[in-house]
C-alpha positions as CSV (number, residue, x, y, z in Angstrom):
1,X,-60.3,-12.2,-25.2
2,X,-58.0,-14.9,-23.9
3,X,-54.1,-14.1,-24.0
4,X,-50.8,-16.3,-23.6
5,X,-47.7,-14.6,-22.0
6,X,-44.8,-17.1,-23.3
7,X,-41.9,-15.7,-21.5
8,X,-38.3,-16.8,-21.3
9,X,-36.0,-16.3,-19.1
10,X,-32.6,-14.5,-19.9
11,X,-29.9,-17.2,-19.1
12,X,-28.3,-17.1,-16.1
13,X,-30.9,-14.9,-14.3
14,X,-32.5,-17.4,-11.8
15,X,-31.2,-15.6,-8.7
16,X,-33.1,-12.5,-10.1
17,X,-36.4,-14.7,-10.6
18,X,-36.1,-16.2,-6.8
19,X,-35.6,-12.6,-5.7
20,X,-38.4,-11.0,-7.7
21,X,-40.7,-14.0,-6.9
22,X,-42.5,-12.0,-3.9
23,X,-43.1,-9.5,-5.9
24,X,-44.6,-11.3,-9.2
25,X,-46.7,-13.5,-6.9
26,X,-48.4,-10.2,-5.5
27,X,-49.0,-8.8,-9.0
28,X,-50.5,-12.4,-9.9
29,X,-52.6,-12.5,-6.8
30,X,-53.7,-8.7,-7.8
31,X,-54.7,-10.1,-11.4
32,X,-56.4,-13.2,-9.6
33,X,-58.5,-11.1,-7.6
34,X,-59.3,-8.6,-11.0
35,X,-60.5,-11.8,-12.7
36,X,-57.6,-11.1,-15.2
37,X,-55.6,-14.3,-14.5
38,X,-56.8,-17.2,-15.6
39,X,-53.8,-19.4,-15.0
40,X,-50.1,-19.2,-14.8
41,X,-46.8,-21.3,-14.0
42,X,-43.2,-21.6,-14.6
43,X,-42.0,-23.4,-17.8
44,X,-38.6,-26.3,-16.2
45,X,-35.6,-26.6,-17.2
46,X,-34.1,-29.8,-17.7
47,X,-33.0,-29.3,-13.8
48,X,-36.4,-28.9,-13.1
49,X,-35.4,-25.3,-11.9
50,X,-37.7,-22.3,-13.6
51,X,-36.7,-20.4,-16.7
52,X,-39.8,-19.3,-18.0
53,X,-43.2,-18.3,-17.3
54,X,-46.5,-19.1,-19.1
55,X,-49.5,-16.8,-18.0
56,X,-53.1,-16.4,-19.5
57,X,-54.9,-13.6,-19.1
58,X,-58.2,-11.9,-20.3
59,X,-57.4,-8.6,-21.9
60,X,-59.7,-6.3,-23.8
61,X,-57.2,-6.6,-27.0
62,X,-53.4,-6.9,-27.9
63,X,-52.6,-3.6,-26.2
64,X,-53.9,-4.7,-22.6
65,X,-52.7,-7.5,-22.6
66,X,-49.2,-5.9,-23.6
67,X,-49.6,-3.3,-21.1
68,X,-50.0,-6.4,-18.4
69,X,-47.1,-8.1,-19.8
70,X,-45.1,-5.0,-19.2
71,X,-46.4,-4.2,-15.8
72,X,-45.4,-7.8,-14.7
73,X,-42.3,-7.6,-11.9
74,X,-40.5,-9.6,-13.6
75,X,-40.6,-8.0,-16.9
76,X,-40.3,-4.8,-14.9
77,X,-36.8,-6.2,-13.4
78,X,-34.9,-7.5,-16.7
79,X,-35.5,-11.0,-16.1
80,X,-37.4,-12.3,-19.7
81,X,-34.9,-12.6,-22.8
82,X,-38.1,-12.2,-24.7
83,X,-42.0,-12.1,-24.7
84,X,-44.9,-13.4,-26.9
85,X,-48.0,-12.8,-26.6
86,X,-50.8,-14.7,-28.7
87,X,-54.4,-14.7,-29.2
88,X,-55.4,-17.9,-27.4
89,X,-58.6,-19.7,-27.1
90,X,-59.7,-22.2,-24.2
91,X,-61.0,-25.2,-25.5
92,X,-60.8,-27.9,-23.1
93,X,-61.5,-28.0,-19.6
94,X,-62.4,-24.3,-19.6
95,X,-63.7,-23.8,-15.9
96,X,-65.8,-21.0,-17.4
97,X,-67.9,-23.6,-20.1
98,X,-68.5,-26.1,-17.2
């Protein structure tokens, strides 16, 4: 089952996201490899600077895909004012139904 990490940065917290980047990219890139990730990216700010992050992974239920949230540097370092995590289903453009 496909999950969406909607996560939102804390305000104020970009130098902790630029410093933690090297680390979230190599947990992505761990996920990539695992066939976990299926995409990801930053959400803008108005700046066009980051201040949020929008991952989809595959996770057996609610509680893997938590326990991936959790695991994620960036959650691990402070940096999301808060998390949701929802069911999600890939309609269009699915790579996988091609």
């Amino acid at each position: 089952m496909l999950f969406a990490l909607i996560c939102k940065d804390e305000p104020g917290k970009l130098q902790l996201r630029l410093d933690t980047r090297p680390d979230h990219v190599a947990y992505l890139n761990g996920l990539n490899e695992k066939g976990t990730l299926k995409f990801a990216g930053p959400f803008l700010d108005g700046d066009g600077k980051p201040d949020g992050s929008l991952v989809v992974v595959e996770a057996a239920d609610m509680a893997g895909a938590k326990a991936l949230a959790e695991a994620d540097p960036y959650a691990r370092a402070g940096l999301f004012e808060s998390v949701e995590i929802r069911a999600w289903n890939w309609v269009f453009n699915n790579p996988a139904s091609a």
